[in-house]
Each structure stands twice: as C-alpha cells, then as structure tokens.
C-alpha positions, 0 to 999 in steps of 0.5 A: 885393551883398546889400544888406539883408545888408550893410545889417544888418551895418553897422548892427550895428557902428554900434550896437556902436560906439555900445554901446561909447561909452556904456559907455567914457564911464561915467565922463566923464559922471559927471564922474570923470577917466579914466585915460589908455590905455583902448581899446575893449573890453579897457578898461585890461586890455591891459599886465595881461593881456599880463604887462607890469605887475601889478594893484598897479602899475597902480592905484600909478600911477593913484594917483600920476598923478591927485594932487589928486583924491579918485577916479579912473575905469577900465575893466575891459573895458567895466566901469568900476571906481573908485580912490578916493584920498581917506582920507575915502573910504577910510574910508567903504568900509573903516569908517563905510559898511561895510554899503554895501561888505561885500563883497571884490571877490575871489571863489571859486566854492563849488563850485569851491573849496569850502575857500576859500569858507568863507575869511572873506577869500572870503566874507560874512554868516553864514558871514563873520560865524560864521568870523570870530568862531571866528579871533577867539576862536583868536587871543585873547591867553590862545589866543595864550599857548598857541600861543607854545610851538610858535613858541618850539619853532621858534625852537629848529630855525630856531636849529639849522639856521642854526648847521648852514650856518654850520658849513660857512661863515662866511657863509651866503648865502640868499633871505630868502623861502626862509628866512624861508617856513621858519620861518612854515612850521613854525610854521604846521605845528607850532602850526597841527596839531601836526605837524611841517612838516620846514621845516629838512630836510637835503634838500628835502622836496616836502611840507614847508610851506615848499614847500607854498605854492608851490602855494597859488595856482597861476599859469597865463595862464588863472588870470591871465585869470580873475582880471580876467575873473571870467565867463570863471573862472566858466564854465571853472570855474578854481580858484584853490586848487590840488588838490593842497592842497585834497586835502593838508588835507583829508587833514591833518585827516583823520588828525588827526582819527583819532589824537586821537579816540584822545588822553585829552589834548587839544592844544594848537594851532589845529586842537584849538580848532577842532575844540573849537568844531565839536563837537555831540555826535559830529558834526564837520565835517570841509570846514569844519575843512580850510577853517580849516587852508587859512586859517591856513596862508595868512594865517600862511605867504604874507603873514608871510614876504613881510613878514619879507622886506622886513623882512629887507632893511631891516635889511641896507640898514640896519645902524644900525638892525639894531644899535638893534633888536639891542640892544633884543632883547638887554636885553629878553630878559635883563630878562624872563629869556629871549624870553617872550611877555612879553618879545616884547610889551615890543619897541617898537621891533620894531614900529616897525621892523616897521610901517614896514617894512610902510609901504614894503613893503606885502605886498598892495598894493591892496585890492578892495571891493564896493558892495553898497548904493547909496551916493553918495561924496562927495569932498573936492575936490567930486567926487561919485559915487552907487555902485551895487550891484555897483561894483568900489572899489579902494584903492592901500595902496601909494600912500597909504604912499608918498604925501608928502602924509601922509609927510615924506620917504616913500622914506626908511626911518625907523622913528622915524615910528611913536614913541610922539609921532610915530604919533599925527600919522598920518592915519587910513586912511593905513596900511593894512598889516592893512586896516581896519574890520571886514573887518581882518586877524583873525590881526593878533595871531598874525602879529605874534607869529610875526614878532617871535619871528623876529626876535628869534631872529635878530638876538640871534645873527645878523648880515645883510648883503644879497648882490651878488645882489640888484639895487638898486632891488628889482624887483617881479614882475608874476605875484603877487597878493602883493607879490614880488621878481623875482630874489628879496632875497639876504642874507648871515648870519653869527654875531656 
C-alpha cells in the first residue's frame, strides 16, 4: 500500500469534512436557528433541484415553521442565505437601510443578456437610477391618460371576441391565464408599440403576444440549476431571456423605428415616449430602446395577467362578491357616463377586491435582496446578525400575507380588510404585492390601470362561474419563478 498516498487522501477529506463543518455551521455560530434538512454540500437545494417543491414554497414553509423568530438561516450549498420574518427587518432591507441592500438578488450577465440587463429589476446605480426614472415619467398620470386610449381600444376586441364564443354556446369554457394573458397582450401590443398583438385571432398566432411570453423566461433543468447555482449560469453562460424574443424586440423597434422617422405625427404610446426621451440629435439607441419594450412587456403581459387569474377565481368562488364589484361597475360607469380613466379611479371597491386578491394570491411570492454594505439586524425577539456584503436576504410575501399574527382569519377572502377604516390597521411591510421601497414596482399605476380596465369590461357584461375542471385546493406548480397553477383555473363565462 502507498501510505503517504493514502496518508494524503485522508487528510484531504478530513480537511474537507471539517470545511464543510465550518461552513454548515454559519449559522448555528451566530446563533441563528437553521432550517431543518440541510445535508452536505447541496445544503437545503435537494427537493428544489429535484422539482419536488419551488423556491416560493420552501422559504412559505420556513416562514411558517420558524413563528416567533424574527430570522431564519439556510444553505444554498455551502452558502448561507437569511429568511428574515420580522416586518422591522423587512423594513430595513426594503426602505430605511436600502443603500445597505440596493441590490436584487436575481442577476443577468450583460453579455449574456444584454436587454435584460438594462432591466431596472436586473440592474443597479446609474443604469437603475437612469432606467427608473424614464418608467416613472412614461407612466405618470397625464402619460397615463394617453396610453388609456389603446386599453379602451382593447376593451372593445376583448368585448368582441367574447361575444364571438358566446355565439357558438351559451357558456364559454376558459383558462383564465389564456384568457386574461389575452387582453394584457394586446394592450401591451397596442399601448406599448402602437401594433396590433393579434391576442383575439380566430386561429392561434405563434406571434401573437399572448403567446409570446410563453417563451419569456424559458424553463430547462439547466435554466433551473443556474437559477440556485448563479456560478454554474455564469460559466455555461445560460440566458434567461430566451433568443427568440431577444431577437423579436429587437427587430420590434427596428421597424418601429423606420416607419416613424417617416410619421410628421407622432404616436402616442410607450415606445414614442421612449424614443422621445432617447433622442440626441439623430442618435438613438436602439438595445437600449429594445431593452425598454423587454420591460414593459414582462411587467405588463406575465405579472398583470397572473393577478387577473387569481382575481378571476376569487370572483367565481365568490359570487356574492362578484355581484357587489358588479354593481359598483355599473353605477360608476353610468355616473361618469362611460369607463373613463376617471371613472375607473372612482372603482374603490376594485381595489379592495384587487388587493386582497393580491393578499391571498401573491403573483411573486418571495422577494431576493442583497447585502451590499455591512449592516448588523437586529431583531425584535433579540436575535442579531452583522450581514456582510454579499448575503443573500429573502422575504416570504406569501408568508407575511397569510400570517394570522397581522391577519384575523388570513384564509378567508374578504376584501372589507382593505376599507377605508380597516386599511389603516395593516402593518407596515405586511403586504408586499408591488414590494416597497425604492426598488417598488415603477408600472404599479399602468398595471392597475390595465387590470381595472379588464374587469371592469368584464363584469359589467359577463358572469363567471369556475368549471369542474379546476381542482380545489388550487395546486401551485413547482417549475415558475412567478406564481402558477398546475392544471390551470378554468372558469365558465356567460352574458348576463
């Protein structure tokens, strides 16, 4: 036998055994409670990697197994990651400490994915500052007036092409993501480029946008690894947008861009107040203008419909409810003398319905941030943690909406939470649906705008009722970053 050989090898593996030690003991020397199920090397990322539960689910769970403690430890392989709990610390991350954790914990290559990186969810300093501040203006309520006439426009096709399944029967049996994925997609079409989206084609269109954002964020084992495993993305050089839209917007604002130099009038939609904001002299950038129109169709198609979903079932499980949102729809319109922006901002009760939709359906479930300063946390039960730069920080959304220490009765729908009286008692940093701080959604106004245009269409015409086909209790899949259904929410529509 070779004994300094074998001499050698064992000393290696007790030096790797007791590298693991150290690192698998993070938290247990800083006195932080750990997550049960961590085993060497892979940590806690066994059952995600494997598919047998998502993200979302994992830290829902740790959420609600670790009541009574303000933050939680894991192991993403050997690296530790912090569940904070408490609404103090989410406060911290999110608002009164945000130079400390400006950055999102998602991150693109540029070279990888050049439009997404321009993303101002992607991305930080001047480009987040600059990119934000060109969203905040296209969204601004007098922009927003503007745009209002494509989503009034769309109202008219959704109405149309419901009317068209109704002539063939008197119910009309639907997917609320098919539907609903629809209507954002033409708007997002119509009032993003001033094209049409063909959403409400006869037969299927590969190219229309309610098919388009299939494609968005393209599901593979690899994609899945990459997302836990940020190194192994980083060397494969894995794209999370996938080619075919890369290319798809790119030549968008292409052509775009040919015909309107040969327009004396100018649009009115997003990509004109882009292109408005980017000129200098001739010059216009074209990857950054694409990267704009990658934004506003994945803020305005993937998250608006997965909430109109939720919000879809809730009125079908609950057709008291449907009937009370109904009849404010109807007086608001005849009292503003149609659905008029105006009209659509007097709809309160919309926007309870809506957020407490939001409340029990968050559409992303968890929130990823990173330290980028050293910051010590501190607690409400007395626990204590100096982040260093470069600690991964989640948020469970999911958990603090469903938690009963901040919500009488969380599994039971009630949109009275969010009254005038009631709203005020929330606590802070327990509803997150937009997020908070100055990383808060930038389209909040144009997704609600969207949604309440929606719904208001519908309900002031149309009936739903949910389907034998959708299984009770919903059943959320494991394969999405945003929050979907496994076997989809079926629902059935019907005239009044």
């Amino acid at each position: 036998m070779n004994y300094p050989f074998f001499t050698l090898l064992v000393g290696a593996f007790l030096l790797l055994c007791f590298y693991l030690y150290l690192k698998h003991n993070h938290w247990k020397r800083n006195g932080i409670p750990t997550v049960k199920g961590c085993i060497p090397i892979l940590g806690h990322l066994l059952p995600l990697m494997t598919g047998r539960t998502n993200f979302a689910e994992f830290i829902q769970k740790a959420y609600k197994e670790y009541k009574g403690y303000s933050m939680v430890g894991i192991y993403k392989g050997i690296t530790p990651l912090l569940l904070v709990r408490d609404p103090n610390l989410v406060k911290t991350v999110l608002q009164s400490n945000f130079t400390s954790f400006h950055e999102n914990g998602w991150k693109v290559e540029p070279d990888v994915d050049p439009l997404l990186a321009k993303n101002p969810f992607f991305c930080y300093g001047d480009v987040w500052s600059n990119g934000r501040k060109r969203l905040t203006y296209a969204f601004s309520n007098v922009r927003l007036k503007i745009l209002f006439t494509a989503v009034t426009g769309v109202c008219e096709k959704f109405e149309n092409f419901l009317n068209k399944q109704l002539e063939k029967n008197n119910k009309y049996e639907v997917e609320l993501k098919s539907l609903f994925s629809k209507f954002t997609g033409e708007v997002v079409a119509n009032a993003g480029f001033g094209i049409e989206g063909h959403c409400f084609g006869d037969a299927q269109d590969a190219n229309a946008f309610d098919q388009l954002f299939v494609d968005l964020f393209p599901q593979s084992l690899l994609s899945t690894i990459g997302s836990y495993l940020p190194s192994i993305k980083r060397f494969l050089k894995i794209k999370l947008l996938s080619p075919r839209l890369d290319q798809f917007f790119r030549n968008v604002v292409t052509e775009n861009l040919e015909i309107r130099r040969k327009e004396t009038v100018p649009r009115n939609d997003f990509l004109q107040l882009m292109i408005d904001m980017e000129k200098t002299g001739e010059l216009i950038d074209e990857e950054v203008l694409a990267a704009h129109a990658v934004s506003f169709f994945g803020d305005g198609v993937q998250t608006s419909s997965a909430t109109l979903r939720f919000i879809g079932y809730d009125l079908a499980v609950h057709p008291d409810i449907q009937e009370k949102l109904r009849n404010e729809v109807i007086s608001t319109i005849a009292k503003h003398g149609g659905l008029t922006y105006e009209a659509l901002k007097d709809m309160t009760y919309m926007n309870q319905v809506i957020s407490e939709s939001q409340r029990c359906h968050a559409a992303i479930c968890f929130m990823h941030k990173v330290c980028t300063e050293e910051f010590e946390l501190q607690g409400s039960d007395g626990l204590t943690y100096r982040a260093q730069p470069g600690t991964e920080i989640f948020i469970s959304v999911h958990g603090l909406h469903s938690d009963p220490t901040y919500w009488v009765n969380p599994e039971v729908f009630d949109p009275e939470r969010f009254n005038d009286e009631r709203k005020q008692t929330i606590e802070k940093m327990t509803f997150l649906p937009f997020g908070e701080g100055p990383r808060i959604c930038v389209g909040i106004r144009m997704a609600m705008l969207q949604m309440k245009a929606c719904l208001a269409n519908l309900l002031r015409n149309y009936k739903l009722e949910l389907s034998p086909k959708t299984h009770i209790p919903l059943k959320i899949s494991a394969n999405h970053i945003l929050t979907e259904v496994d076997d989809g929410i079926w629902v059935y529509v019907s005239k009044l």
